[in-house]
C-alpha positions in Angstrom: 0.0 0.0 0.0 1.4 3.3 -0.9 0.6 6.0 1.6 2.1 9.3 2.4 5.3 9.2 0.3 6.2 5.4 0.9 5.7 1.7 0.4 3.8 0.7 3.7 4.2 -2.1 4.4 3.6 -3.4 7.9 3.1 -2.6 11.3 5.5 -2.9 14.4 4.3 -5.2 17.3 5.0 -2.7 20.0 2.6 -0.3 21.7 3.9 2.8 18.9 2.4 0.5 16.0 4.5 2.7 13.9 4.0 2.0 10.2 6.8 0.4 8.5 7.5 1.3 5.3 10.2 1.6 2.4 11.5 4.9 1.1 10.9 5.0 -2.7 14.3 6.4 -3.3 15.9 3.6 -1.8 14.0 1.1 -3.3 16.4 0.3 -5.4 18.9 -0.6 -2.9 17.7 -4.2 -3.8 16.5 -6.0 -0.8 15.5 -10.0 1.0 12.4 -11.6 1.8 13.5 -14.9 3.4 11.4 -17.9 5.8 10.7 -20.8 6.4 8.0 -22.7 4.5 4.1 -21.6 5.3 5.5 -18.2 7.3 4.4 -15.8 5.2 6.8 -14.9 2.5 4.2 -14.9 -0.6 2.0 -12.2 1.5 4.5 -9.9 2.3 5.7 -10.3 -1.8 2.2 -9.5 -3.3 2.0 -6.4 -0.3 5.3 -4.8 -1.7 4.1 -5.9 -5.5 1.2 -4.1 -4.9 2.8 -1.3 -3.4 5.1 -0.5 -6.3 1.9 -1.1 -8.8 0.3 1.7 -6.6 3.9 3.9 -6.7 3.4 3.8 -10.5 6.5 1.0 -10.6 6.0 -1.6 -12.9 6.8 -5.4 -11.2 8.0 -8.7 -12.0 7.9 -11.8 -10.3 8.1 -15.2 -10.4 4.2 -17.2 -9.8 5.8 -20.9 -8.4 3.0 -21.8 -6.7 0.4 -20.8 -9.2 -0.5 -17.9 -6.6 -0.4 -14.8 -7.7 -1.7 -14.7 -10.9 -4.9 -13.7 -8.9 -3.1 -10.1 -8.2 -5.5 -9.6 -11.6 -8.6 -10.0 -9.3 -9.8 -8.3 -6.1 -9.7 -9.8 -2.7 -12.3 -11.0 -1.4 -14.4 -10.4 2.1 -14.1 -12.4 5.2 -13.9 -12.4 9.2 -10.3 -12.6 9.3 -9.8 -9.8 7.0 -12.5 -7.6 9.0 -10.1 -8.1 11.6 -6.8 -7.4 10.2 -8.3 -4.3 8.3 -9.6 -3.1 12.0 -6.4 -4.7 13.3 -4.4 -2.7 11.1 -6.3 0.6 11.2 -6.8 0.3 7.5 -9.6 3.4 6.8 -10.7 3.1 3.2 -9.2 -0.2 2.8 -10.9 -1.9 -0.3 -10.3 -4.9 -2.1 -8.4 -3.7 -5.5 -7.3 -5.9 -8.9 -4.1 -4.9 -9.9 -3.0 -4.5 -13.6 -1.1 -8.3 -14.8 0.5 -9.5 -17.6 0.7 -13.2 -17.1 3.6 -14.8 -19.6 5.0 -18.1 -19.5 8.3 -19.8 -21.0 6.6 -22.9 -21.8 3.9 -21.4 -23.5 1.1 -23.0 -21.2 -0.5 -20.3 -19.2 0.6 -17.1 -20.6 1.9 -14.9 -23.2 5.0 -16.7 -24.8 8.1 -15.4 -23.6 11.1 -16.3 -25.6 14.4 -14.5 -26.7 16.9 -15.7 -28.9 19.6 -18.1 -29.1 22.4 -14.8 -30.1 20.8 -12.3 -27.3 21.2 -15.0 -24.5 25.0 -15.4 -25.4 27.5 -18.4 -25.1 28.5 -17.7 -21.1 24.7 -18.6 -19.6 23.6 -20.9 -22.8 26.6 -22.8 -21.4 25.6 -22.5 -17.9 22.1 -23.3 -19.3 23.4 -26.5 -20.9 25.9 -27.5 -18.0 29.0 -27.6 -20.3 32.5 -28.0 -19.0 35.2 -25.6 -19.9 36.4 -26.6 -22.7 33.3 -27.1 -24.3 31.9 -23.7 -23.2 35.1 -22.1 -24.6 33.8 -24.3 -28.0 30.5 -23.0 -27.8 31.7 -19.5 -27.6 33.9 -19.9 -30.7 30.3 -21.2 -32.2 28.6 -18.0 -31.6 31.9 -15.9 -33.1 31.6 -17.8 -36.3 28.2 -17.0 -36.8 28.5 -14.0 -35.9 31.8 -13.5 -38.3 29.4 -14.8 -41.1 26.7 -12.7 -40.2 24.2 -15.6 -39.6 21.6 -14.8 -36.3 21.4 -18.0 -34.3 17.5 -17.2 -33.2 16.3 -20.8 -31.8 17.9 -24.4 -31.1 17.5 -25.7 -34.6 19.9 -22.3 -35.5 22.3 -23.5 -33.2 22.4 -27.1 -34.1 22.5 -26.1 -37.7 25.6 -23.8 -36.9 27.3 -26.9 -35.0 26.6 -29.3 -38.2 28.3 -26.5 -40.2 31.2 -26.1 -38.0 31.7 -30.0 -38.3 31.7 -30.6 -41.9 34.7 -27.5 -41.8 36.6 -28.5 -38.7 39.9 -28.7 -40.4 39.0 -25.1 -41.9 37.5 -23.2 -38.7 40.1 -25.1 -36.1 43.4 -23.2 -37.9 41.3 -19.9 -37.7 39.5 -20.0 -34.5 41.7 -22.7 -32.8 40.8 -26.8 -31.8 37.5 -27.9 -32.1 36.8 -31.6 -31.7 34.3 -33.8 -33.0 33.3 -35.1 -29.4 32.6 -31.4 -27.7 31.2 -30.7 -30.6 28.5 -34.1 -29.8 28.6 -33.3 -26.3 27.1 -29.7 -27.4 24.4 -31.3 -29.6 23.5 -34.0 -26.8 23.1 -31.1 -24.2 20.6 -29.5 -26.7 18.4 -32.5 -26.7 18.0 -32.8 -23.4 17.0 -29.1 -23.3 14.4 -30.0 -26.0 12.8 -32.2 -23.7 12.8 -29.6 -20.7 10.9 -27.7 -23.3 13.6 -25.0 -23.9 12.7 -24.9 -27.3 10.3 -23.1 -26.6 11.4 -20.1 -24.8 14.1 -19.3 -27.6 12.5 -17.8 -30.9 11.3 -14.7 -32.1 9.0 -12.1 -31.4 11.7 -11.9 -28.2 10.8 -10.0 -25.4 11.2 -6.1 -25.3 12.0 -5.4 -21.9 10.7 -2.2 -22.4 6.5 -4.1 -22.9 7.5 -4.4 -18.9 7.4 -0.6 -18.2 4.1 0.0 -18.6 1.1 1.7 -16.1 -2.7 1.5 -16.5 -4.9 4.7 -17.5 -4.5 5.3 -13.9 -0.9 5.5 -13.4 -0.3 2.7 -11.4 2.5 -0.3 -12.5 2.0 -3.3 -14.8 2.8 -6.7 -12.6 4.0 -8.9 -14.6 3.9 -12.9 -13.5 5.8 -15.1 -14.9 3.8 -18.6 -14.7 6.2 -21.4 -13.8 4.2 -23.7 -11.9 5.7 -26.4 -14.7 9.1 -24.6 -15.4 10.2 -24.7 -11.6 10.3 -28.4 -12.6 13.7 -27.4 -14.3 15.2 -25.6 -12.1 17.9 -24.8 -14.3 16.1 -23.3 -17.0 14.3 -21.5 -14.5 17.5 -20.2 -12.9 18.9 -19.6 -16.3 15.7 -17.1 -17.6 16.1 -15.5 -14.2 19.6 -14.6 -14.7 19.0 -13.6 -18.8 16.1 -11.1 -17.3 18.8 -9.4 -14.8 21.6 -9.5 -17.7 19.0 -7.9 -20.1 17.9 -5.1 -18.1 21.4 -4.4 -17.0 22.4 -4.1 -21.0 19.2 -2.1 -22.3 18.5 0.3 -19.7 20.2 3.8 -19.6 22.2 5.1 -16.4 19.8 6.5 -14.0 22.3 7.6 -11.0 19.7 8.0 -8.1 15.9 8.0 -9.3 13.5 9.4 -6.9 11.6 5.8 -7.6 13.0 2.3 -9.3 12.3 2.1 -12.7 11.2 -1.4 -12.2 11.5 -4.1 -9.6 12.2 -7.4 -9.7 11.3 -10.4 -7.3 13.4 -13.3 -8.0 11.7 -16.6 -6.1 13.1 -19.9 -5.4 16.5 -17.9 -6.0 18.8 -20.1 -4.5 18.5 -21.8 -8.0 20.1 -18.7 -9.5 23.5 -19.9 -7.9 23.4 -23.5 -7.5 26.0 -25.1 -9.5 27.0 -21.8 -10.9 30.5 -21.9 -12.2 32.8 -18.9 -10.7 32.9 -16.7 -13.7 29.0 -16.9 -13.7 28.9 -16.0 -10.0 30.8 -13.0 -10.4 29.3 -11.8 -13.1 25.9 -12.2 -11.4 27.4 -10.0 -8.4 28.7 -7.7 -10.8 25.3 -7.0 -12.1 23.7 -6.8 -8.7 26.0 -4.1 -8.1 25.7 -2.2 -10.2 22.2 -2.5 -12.0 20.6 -0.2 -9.4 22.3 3.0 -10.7 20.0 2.5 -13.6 16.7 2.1 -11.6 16.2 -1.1 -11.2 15.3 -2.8 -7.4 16.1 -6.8 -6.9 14.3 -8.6 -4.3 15.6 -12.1 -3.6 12.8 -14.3 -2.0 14.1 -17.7 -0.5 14.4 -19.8 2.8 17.1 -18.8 4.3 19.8 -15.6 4.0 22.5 -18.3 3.7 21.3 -19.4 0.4 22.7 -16.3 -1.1 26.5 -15.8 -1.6 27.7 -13.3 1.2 28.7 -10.9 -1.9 25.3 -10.6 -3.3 23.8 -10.7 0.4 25.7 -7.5 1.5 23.9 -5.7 -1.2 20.6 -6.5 -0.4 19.4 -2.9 2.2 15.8 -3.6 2.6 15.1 -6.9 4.6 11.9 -9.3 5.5 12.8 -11.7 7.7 10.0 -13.8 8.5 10.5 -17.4 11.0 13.1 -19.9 10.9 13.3 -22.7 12.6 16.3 -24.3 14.2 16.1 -27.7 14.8 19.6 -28.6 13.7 22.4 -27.2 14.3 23.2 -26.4 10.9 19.7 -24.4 11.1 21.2 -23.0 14.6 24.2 -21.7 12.8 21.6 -20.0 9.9 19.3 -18.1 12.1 22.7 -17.1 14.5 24.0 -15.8 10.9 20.5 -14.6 9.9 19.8 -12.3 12.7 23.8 -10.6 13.0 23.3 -9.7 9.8 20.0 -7.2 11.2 20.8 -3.9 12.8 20.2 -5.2 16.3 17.3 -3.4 18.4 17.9 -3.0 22.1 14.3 -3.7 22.6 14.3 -7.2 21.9 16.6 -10.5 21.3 16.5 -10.5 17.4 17.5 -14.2 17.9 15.2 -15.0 20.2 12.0 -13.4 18.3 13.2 -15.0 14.9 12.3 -18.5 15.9 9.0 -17.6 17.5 7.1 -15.8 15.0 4.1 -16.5 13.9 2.8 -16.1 10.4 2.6 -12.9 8.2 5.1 -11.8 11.3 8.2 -10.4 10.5 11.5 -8.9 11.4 12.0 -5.9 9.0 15.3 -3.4 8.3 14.7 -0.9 5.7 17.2 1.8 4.6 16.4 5.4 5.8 16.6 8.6 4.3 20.6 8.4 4.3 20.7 4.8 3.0 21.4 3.3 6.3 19.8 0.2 7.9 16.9 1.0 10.4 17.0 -1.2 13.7 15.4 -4.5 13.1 11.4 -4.0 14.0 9.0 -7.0 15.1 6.1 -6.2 12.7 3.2 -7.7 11.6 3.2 -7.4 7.6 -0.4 -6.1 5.8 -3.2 -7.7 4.4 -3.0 -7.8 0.2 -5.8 -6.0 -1.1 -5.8 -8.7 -4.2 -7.1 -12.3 -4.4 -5.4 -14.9 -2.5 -5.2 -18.3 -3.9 -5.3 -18.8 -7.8 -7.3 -17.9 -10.3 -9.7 -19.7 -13.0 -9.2 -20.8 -16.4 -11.6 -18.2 -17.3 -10.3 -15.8 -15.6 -6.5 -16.3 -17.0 -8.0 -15.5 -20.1 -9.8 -12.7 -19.4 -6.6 -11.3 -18.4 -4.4 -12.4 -21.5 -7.3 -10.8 -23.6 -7.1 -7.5 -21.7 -3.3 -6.5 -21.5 -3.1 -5.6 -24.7 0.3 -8.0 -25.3 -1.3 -10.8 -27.2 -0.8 -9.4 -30.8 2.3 -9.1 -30.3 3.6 -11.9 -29.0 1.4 -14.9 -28.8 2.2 -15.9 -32.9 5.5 -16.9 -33.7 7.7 -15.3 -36.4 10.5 -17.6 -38.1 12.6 -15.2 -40.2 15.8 -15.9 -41.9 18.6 -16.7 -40.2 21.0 -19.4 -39.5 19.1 -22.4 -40.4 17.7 -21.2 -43.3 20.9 -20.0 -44.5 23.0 -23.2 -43.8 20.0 -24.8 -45.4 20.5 -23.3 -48.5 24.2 -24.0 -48.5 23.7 -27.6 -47.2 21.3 -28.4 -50.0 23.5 -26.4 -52.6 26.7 -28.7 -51.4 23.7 -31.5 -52.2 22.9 -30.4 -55.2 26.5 -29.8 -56.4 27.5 -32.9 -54.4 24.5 -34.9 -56.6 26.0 -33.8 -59.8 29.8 -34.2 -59.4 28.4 -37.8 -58.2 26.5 -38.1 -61.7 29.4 -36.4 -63.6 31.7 -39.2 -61.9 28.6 -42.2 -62.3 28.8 -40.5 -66.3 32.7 -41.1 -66.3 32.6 -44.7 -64.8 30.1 -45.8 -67.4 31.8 -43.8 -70.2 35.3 -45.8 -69.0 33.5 -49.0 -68.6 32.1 -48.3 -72.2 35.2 -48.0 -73.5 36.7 -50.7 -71.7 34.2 -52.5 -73.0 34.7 -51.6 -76.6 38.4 -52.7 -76.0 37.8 -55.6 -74.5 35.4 -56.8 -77.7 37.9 -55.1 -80.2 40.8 -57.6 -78.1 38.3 -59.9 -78.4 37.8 -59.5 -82.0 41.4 -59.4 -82.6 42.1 -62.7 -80.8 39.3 -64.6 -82.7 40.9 -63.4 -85.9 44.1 -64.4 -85.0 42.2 -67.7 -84.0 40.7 -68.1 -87.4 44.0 -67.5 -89.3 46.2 -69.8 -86.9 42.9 -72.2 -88.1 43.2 -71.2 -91.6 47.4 -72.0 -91.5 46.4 -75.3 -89.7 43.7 -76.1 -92.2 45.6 -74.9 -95.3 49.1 -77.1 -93.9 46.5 -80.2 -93.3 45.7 -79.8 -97.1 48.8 -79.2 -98.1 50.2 -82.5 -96.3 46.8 -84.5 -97.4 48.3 -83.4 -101.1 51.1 -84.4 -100.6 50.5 -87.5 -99.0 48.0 -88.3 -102.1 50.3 -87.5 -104.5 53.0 -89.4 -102.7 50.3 -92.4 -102.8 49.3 -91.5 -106.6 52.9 -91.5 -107.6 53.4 -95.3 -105.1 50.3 -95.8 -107.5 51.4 -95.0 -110.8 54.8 -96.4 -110.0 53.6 -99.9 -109.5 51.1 -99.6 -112.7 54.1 -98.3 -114.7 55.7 -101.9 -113.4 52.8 -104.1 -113.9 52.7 -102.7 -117.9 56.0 -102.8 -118.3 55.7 -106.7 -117.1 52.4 -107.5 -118.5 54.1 -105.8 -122.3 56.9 -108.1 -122.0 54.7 -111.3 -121.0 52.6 -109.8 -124.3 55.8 -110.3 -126.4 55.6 -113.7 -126.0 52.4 -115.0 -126.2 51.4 -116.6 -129.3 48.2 -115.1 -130.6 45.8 -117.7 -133.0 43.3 -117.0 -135.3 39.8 -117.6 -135.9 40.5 -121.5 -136.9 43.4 -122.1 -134.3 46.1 -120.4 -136.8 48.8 -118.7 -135.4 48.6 -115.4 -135.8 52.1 -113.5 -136.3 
């Protein structure tokens, strides 16, 4: 609730019931709302939500639970709220929807949110798609190449594209950009499958977000709150963590220097956020405290929401002025050590034992430090927070679309654009090295049949030749066999005519002496 210059909101436990609230100037000192499970924390987020809405700050934040969505809707009446509202002193308290924009990653129950494959970048796509090193430092040469070639990696099938490319070239790209190995190269493509079935496809592709569809206010002046629906997503935490991060990057990169705004330009609520540092490799870590450090000079308030102070590194946590610290419980001694560190890191208050009160408070109670005028921390105050003036609980399916249909985002975003880029440009050269590829194989299919024509010809014309040959060596053969057959038959003609000559030449001489006699026994002379 925003009331007399500031964010109110709650209400100390002592007999001054002075009204806590946060200075709009310093509201972009970032700031934690930490507790343990069922203590609170989701009220006292939709009370400062609403209290930015109603400063004319725009919000985002994370809907985990399925939640707060219903900011879109009024509260409604009941006994408990009579007696809060009379509790609380609130005059002209009334049940008030709130202007939402509900968006989603996955594309279930909200506008899609994507961005691309190039504006995410190779250092969190890596973190995104838990690479080691080496192939991180692979994936980053990925992005250089396209971007050498002027070719915009927009969604996965871009980037797998782009690593098909880089393969069929390794020997090429490896002397230019350095080594690139088949394996990181497959470890790369295996990472983006699993992704696929988190169902990041989905969040990279085009119409990307324009941070600046976040700034907006109603006719009435009061700040869009836009809820990021991730009842499903949360399921993968490290896409989750991985948006998060890209959101806090993007803002940091588009928005001009602000110095020290009299109000934040917007303000985000990061939930679940130990996930944003889990597993985070160093350089990722320190560029995440980088950006938490120095994001607020251009307007922009962070509010980590999570369990425990601890989950946050102590370099991040040390920038964090405005704190809600609502129970913890310390049944180990490990949560012991927590609420010990929890409570030194308050402004003590002579009043009370901070860590005494910490472990007995009940819920929507709260310890709570804000920054004063000179950007100091207040004394840590035992306060009870304020009642939300939206719906508790979650909203309809009829209701969710009412609300898509209202904000005035759906034309924009909800169809997707595929323009050209990387993939279709890699398709055309892939199916022009076909193409070219198909012909040299028919020019060479042409030359193997023209050779095996030829060698063909030659072998019939060998063929030819040796049956010639064949036919004259038969000819010789049968010509000789004649030849000898004469000569044998005119060796046997002239055996013939030799022993006729003989058998005359006897049978003339045995004629000489025979005595011939005539008709009547006469010799005949």
């Amino acid at each position: 609730m925003y009331k007399d210059g500031g964010l109110w909101i709650g209400m100390t436990k002592n007999e001054a019931k002075d009204h806590i609230c946060i200075i709009p100037r310093m509201a972009n000192r970032h700031g934690l709302i930490a507790g343990a499970t069922g203590t609170g924390k989701t009220v006292t987020l939709k009370v400062l939500a609403e209290s930015f809405s109603d400063l004319g700050v725009p919000v985002f934040l994370a809907d985990v639970k399925g939640d707060l969505a219903s900011m879109c809707c009024p509260g409604t009446d009941s006994e408990d709220m009579q007696k809060r509202i009379v509790k609380f002193g609130l005059d002209g308290f009334t049940y008030t929807a709130y202007p939402t924009c509900i968006w989603d990653v996955l594309q279930e129950g909200g506008h899609p949110l994507r961005t691309t494959i190039s504006d995410m970048g190779p250092m969190l796509l890596a973190s995104l798609l838990e690479l080691n090193d080496t192939q991180s430092d692979i994936l980053s040469i990925i992005f250089r190449i396209a971007d050498d070639n002027q070719m915009l990696l927009l969604d996965l099938k871009d980037l797998r594209h782009m690593l098909e490319f880089v393969g069929r070239n390794l020997q090429e790209y490896t002397l230019t950009y350095g080594n690139i190995t088949k394996q990181s190269l497959g470890a790369i493509s295996r990472s983006l499958v699993a992704l696929e079935q988190q169902g990041g496809d989905k969040f990279f592709g085009e119409p990307a977000l324009d941070i600046r569809d976040w700034m907006r206010t109603d006719n009435i002046g009061r700040g869009f709150i836009n809820v990021l629906h991730c009842a499903r997503l949360i399921n993968s935490p490290k896409l989750y963590a991985t948006f998060m991060l890209w959101m806090m990057s993007e803002l940091f990169e588009e928005l001009p220097e602000l110095g020290d705004p009299d109000k934040p330009k917007i303000v985000f609520f990061f939930d679940e956020a130990h996930l944003l540092f889990d597993n985070a490799s160093k350089p990722l870590l320190q560029k995440i405290e980088q950006v938490v450090k120095l994001i607020r000079s251009k307007g922009v308030g962070i509010y980590f929401v999570t369990q425990s102070p601890k989950d946050l590194p102590d370099e991040v946590l040390s920038q964090l002025g405005n704190r809600v610290q609502h129970a913890l419980r310390a049944y180990t001694p490990s949560d012991q050590k927590a609420v010990r560190a929890a409570c030194q890191s308050f402004r003590s208050n002579p009043a009370f034992s901070t860590e005494e009160v910490i472990t007995q408070l009940g819920v929507g109670e709260a310890l709570i430090s804000f920054l004063d005028e000179e950007g100091r921390p207040s004394m840590v105050e035992e306060c009870k927070v304020l009642p939300p003036q939206s719906r508790m609980g979650s909203i309809t399916d009829m209701e969710r679309q009412a609300c898509l249909l209202s904000d005035g985002m759906g034309s924009k975003y909800d169809t997707p654009v595929d323009r050209e880029s990387a993939y279709e440009i890699l398709q055309r050269r892939f199916d022009e090295e076909a193409e070219q590829a198909r012909l040299e194989e028919e020019e060479k299919q042409r030359a193997k049949e023209e050779a095996e024509r030829q060698k063909a010809e030659e072998k019939a014309r060998r063929e030819e030749e040796k049956l010639r040959k064949e036919m004259e060596r038969e000819a010789k053969e049968r010509q000789k066999q004649l030849e000898k057959e004469e000569r044998e038959r005119q060796k046997k003609y002239a055996s013939v005519e030799k022993g006729l000559n003989t058998m005359m030449n006897t049978f003339g001489r045995e004629a000489g002496k025979a005595i011939f006699r005539g008709l009547f026994g006469n010799r005949r002379r």
